[in-house]
N, C-alpha and C positions, 0 to 999 in steps of 0.2 A: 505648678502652672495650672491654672483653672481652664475648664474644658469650655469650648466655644457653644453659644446658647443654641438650644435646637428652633430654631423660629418658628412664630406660629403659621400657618401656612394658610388654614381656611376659617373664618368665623361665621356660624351659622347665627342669625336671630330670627325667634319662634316666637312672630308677633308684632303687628303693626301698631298702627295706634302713635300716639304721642311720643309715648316709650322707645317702642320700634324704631319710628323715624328718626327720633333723636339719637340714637346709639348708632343707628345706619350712617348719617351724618357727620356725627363725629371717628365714629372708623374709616370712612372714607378721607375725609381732612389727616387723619393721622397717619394712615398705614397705606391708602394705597401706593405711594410711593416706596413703599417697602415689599411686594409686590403682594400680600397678603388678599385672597379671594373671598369676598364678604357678601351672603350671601342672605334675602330676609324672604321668610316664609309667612305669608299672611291667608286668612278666606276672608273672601266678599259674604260669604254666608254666618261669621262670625263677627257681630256689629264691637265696636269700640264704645267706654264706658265714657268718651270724653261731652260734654254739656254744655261746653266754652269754657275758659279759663280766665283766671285771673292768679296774677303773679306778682311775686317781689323781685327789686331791685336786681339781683346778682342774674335774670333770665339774661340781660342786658350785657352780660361776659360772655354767658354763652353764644349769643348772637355773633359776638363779635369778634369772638377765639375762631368763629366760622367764615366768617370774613362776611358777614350780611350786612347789606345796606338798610338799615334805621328805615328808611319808608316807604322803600320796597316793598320791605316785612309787612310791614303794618297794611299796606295798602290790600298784601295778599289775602292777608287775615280778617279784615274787617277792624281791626286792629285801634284801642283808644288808649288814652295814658291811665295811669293810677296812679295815687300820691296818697294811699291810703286807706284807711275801710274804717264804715262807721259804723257805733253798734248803736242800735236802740232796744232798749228794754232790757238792756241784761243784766243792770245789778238792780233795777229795779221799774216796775210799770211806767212809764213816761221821763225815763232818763234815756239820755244820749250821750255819747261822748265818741271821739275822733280816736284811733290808732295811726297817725301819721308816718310815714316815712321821715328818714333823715333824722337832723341832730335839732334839740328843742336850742334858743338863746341865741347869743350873735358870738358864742365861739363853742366850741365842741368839749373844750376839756374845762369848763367852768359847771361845779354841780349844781343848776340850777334849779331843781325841784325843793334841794335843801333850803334855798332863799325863799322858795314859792310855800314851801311849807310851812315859813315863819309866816308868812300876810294871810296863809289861807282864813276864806271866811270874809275877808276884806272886800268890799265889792271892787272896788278900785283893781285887783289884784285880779279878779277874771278866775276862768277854769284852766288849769297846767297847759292842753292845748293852742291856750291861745300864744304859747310862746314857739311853739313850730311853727316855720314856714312853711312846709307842707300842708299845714292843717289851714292857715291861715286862707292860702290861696285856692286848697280845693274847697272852701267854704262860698267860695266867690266863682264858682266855677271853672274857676282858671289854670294855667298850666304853665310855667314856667321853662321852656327845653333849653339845655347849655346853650345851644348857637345863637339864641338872642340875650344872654348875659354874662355879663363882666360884675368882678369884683369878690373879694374873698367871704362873702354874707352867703353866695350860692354852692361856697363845697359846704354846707350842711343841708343841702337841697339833694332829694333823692327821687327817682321815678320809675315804675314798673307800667307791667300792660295788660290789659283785658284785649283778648283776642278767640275767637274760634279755632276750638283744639283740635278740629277737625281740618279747617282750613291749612293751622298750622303742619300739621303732619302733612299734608299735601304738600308744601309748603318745602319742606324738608324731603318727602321723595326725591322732585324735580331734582333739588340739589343732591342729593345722594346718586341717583339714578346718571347722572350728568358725570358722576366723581368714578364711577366701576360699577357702585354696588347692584346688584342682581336679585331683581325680586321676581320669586315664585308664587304661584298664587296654585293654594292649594292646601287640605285642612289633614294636621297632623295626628293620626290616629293610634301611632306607638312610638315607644323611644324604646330603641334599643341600648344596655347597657356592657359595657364589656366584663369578660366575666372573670376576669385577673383582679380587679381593681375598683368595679364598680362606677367606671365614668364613662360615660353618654359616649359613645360609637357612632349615631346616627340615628334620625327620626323615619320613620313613614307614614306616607298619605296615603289618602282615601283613597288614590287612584295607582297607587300599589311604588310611586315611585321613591324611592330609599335618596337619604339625602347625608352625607358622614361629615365631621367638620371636624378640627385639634379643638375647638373653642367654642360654646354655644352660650348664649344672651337668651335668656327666657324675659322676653314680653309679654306673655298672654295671658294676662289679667291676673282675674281674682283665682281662676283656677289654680294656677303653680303648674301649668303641666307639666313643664321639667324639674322643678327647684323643689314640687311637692308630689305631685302625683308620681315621678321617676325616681326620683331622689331620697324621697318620704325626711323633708328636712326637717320640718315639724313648726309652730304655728304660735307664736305667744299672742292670747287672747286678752285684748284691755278693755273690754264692754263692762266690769266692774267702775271705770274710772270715766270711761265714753260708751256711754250706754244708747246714744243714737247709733239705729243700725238698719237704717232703710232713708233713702232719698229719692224723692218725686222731681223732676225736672221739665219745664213747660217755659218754650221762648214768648216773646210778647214783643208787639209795635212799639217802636219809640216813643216817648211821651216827655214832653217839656225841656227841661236845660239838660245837653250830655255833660254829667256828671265825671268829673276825674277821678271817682277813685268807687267801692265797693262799699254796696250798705248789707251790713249784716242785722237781722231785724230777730230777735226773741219771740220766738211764740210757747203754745204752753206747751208743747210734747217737744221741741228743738227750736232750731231755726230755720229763718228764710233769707237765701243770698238773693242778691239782686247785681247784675254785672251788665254795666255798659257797653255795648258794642257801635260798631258805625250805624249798622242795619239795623240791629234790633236791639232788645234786653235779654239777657241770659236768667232766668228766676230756679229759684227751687226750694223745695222746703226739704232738710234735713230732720226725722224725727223717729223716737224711741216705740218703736211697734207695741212694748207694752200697753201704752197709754195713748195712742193712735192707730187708725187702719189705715189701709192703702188707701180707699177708697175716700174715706175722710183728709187724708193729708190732701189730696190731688182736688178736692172740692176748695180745701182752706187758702191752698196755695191760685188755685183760677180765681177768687176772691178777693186776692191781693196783690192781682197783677196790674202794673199801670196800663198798658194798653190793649189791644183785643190780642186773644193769645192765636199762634200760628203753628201751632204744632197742637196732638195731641198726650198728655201727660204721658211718663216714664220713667217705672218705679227700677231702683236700683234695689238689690239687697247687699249688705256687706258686714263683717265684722272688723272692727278696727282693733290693731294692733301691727304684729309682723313675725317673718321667718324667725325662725331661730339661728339661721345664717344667709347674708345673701349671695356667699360665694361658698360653693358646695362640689368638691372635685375641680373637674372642666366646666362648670355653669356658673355664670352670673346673672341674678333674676334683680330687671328693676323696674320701677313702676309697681300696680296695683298688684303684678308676683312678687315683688319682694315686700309687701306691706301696705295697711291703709290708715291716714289719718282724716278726719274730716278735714273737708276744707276752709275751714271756719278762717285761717289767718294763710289760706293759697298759696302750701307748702308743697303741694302733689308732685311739680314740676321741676322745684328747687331741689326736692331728695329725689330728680332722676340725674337731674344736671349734676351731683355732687358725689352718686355712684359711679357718674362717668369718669368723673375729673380723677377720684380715685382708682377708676381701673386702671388708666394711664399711666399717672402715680406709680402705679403697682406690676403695669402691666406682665404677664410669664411669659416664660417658654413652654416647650412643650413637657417639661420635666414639671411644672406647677409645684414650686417647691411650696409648702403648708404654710409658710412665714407668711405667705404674701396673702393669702386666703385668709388667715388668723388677723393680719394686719388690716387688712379691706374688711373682715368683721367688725371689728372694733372700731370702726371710723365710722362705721355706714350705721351702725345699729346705735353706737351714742349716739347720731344726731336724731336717730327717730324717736328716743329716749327721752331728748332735752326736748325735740318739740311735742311730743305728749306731753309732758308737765305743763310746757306754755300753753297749751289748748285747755287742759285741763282748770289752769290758774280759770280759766272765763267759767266755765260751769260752778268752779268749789264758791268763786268769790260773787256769793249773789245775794242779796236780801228779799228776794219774791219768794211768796205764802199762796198763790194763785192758784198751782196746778202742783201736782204731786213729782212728777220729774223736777222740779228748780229744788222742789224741800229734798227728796233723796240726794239731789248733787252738792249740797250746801251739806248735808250732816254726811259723807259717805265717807271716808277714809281716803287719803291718796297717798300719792309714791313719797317716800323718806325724803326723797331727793329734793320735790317742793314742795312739802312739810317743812321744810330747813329753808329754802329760802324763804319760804312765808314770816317762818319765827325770826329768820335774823333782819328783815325789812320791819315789821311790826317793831321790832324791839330798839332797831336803830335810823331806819328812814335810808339805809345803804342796799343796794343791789349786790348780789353775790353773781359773779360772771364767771364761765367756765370756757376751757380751750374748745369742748366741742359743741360749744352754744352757738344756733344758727343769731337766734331775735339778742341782741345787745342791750347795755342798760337801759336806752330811749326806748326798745319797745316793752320792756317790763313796768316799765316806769308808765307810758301810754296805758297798762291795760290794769297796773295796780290800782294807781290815780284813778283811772277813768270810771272801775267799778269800786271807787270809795273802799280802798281797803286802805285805811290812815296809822300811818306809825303810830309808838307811842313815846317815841324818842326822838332825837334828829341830830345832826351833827353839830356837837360842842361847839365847833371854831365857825360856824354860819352863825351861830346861835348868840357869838358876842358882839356882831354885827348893831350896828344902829337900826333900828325900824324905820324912821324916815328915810334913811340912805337906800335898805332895802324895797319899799316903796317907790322913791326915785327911780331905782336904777331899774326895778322892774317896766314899769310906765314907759320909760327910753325903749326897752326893748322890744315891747308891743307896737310904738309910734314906729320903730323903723320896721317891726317886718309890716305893718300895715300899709308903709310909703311903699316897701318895693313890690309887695301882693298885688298895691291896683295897679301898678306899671305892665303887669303879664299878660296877656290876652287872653281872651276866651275860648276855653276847650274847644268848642266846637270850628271857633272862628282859625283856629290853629292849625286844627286837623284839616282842614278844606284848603287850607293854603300849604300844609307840609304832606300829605300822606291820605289823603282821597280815594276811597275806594271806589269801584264803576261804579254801583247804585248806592249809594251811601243814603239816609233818610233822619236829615235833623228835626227836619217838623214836627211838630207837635204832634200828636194820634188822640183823637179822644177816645179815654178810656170806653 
């Protein structure tokens, strides 16, 4: 007869912010009805790392596993659509190319890059891009949302959000605060560990008050105060392979069309994001302190802002990589405690939302059997694995001679893992897909293509294809996402009728 589970009884999290709020959130929706006391510790005098966000597709489950209203949200947030992010300059000085969401073609299980691969070169045949609809319609400014379409061409249509990660967390209080959970405002200055066993007992504050939980959630950034400073879990460093390791961040006035999706811009020490908002632009430049100062990023970055900037500059520092576990005892560390990637392809959010789903998945009792800790490693730590390779892939695959960062990233060595995908694409024109792979063939395929890394093979049974036929059929494909792109409204024109924030500002600003 198996003994009945000891329930968890209190959960502490150590740490607001994005992180914070979204675990407060989701505990609440799951557990208070189980009568479980969740409790979040945060200081006003310890500011949050968030800049604004921008996100992929799956934020949109988590929204709605919450039960949130679609323009509520957005309205709270300042909140715009994305349909994908463009890069300029990154396989080379004045190229561009789209990473769109959703499925490229007019059906999802047809390989059509293979097809596209035979006409490449053909002007007729366009850039791979032009065969997503995503790309097509955020080219046109437009936005697409399920409630104004019908017909089977829009389940390869996909969409995420640029919102204020600040807002958001607000955003997510109310609803936590609303659900039980209990937030303390107050800055944690020891964790006490038990001395049987080595798991977290209880934290205390500045102001002497001791706090004990069965379960603690480390939110608190880059620190680790629990997951590293208590715990000492220990830190796998990838600055060999993402060697940017400082970010300037500076918002800006609106200027010209709101754009649906994220432009990722090359400069010579990193990059610089640019993110849509209702009210403003999110900017930043990402860059490698060898070969840039602070002081100079933050000059290059107000240089390149579209309109007059509204803040003043703030410089992040960071090392990317991650834990060596992010469940360790009674602690689970997520967010910027359990790891960092750049945000180059606005994964931040997506590996907090995917630790949650798996703590669940996982969730223990109070016995914490090591299966579920071993299992929640291996799930959380492959995905941050697979998406460093995909970030990676944008740096290794460059042909810029400009600035001495693009030549080290282009000759540097990278993980086995996409060395192997690289050689078996190049050799065959096939994506290798793996179970704990976030980005799918469409977006490998998006950023292969896009920075010109060209097979040198392709697939036999495309290849015995007629060329006029594949010519044809491609042409059809671009005339209809073309027909249904102009049918979709204008981002801006969209947002004002579906999800309006009080001061929203579409007007032009001059620079």
């Amino acid at each position: 007869m198996t003994a009945p589970p000891q329930r968890i009884r209190s959960i502490a999290i150590i740490g607001g912010g994005t992180a914070g709020w979204m675990a407060a959130a989701a505990c609440a929706r799951k557990l208070n009805a189980h009568n479980c006391e969740i409790t979040l510790v945060e200081s006003a005098e310890i500011g949050t790392v968030g800049v604004g966000e921008a996100t992929i597709p799956p934020i949109r489950l988590f929204n709605q596993a919450l039960g949130i209203e679609e323009s509520e949200f957005l309205r709270a947030t300042q909140g715009t659509f994305k349909l994908g992010i463009e890069f300029h300059d990154w396989a080379r000085i004045g190229h561009r190319y789209m990473h769109p969401f959703g499925n490229p073609g007019l059906r999802a299980d047809a390989p059509l890059h293979q097809r596209w691969l035979q006409c490449r070169g053909d002007a007729a045949a366009g850039q791979f891009e032009d065969y997503s609809l995503n790309a097509v319609i955020a080219r046109l400014d437009r936005v697409a949302h399920p409630s104004l379409q019908s017909g089977d061409i829009w389940n390869l249509y996909a969409y995420a959000y640029h919102f204020d990660a600040g807002l958001y967390a607000a955003y997510l209080r109310r609803y936590a605060e609303a659900r039980g959970v209990r937030r303390i405002e107050g800055k944690v200055i020891d964790v006490q560990l038990r001395a049987a066993d080595g798991f977290i007992e209880a934290v205390r504050l500045a102001d002497g008050r001791r706090f004990a939980a069965d379960f603690f959630i480390d939110c608190s950034g880059f620190r680790g105060l629990l997951i590293e400073e208590a715990l000492a879990t220990g830190y796998e460093d990838w600055t060999h392979w993402l060697p940017c390791d400082r970010a300037v961040a500076m918002p800006c006035a609106s200027s010209g069309a709101l754009a649906p999706y994220t432009r990722s811009t090359a400069r010579g020490a990193g990059w610089q994001w640019r993110i849509p908002l209702q009210n403003r632009i999110g900017n930043g430049y990402v860059y490698c302190s060898r070969y840039l100062s602070d002081d100079a990023a933050a000059a290059l970055l107000a240089a390149h802002l579209d309109g007059a900037p509204l803040a003043e500059p703030r410089v992040l520092r960071f090392t990317t990589g991650r834990r060596r576990k992010a469940w360790n005892r009674n602690c689970v560390a997520l967010g910027l405690a359990a790891g960092f990637l750049e945000p180059l392809e606005s994964t931040s959010i997506h590996l907090i939302q995917k630790a949650i789903t798996h703590l669940f998945n996982l969730f223990p009792d109070r016995g914490f059997s090591p299966v579920l800790a071993d299992e929640f490693n291996r799930l959380v730590l492959g995905e941050y694995d697979h998406i460093r390779d995909f970030v990676v892939l944008h740096y290794k695959a460059n042909a810029r001679d400009d600035a001495p960062l693009w030549r080290y990233c282009r000759e540097m060595s990278i993980p086995d893992s996409l060395a192997w995908r690289l050689e078996h694409f190049q050799a065959t024109g096939r994506v290798l897909r793996y179970a704990a792979d976030l980005f799918a063939t469409p977006n490998w395929l998006a950023v292969l293509l896009g920075q010109e890394v060209w097979p040198q093979g392709s697939d036999p049974l495309v290849a015995r294809h007629d060329p006029a036929r594949l010519r044809s059929e491609l042409a059809h494909i671009r005339a209809t996402l073309q027909s249904h792109a102009a049918r979709a409204p204008a981002h801006a024109e969209f947002i004002t009728g579906f999800c309006r924030a009080a001061s929203p500002r579409f007007e032009a600003v001059a620079p």
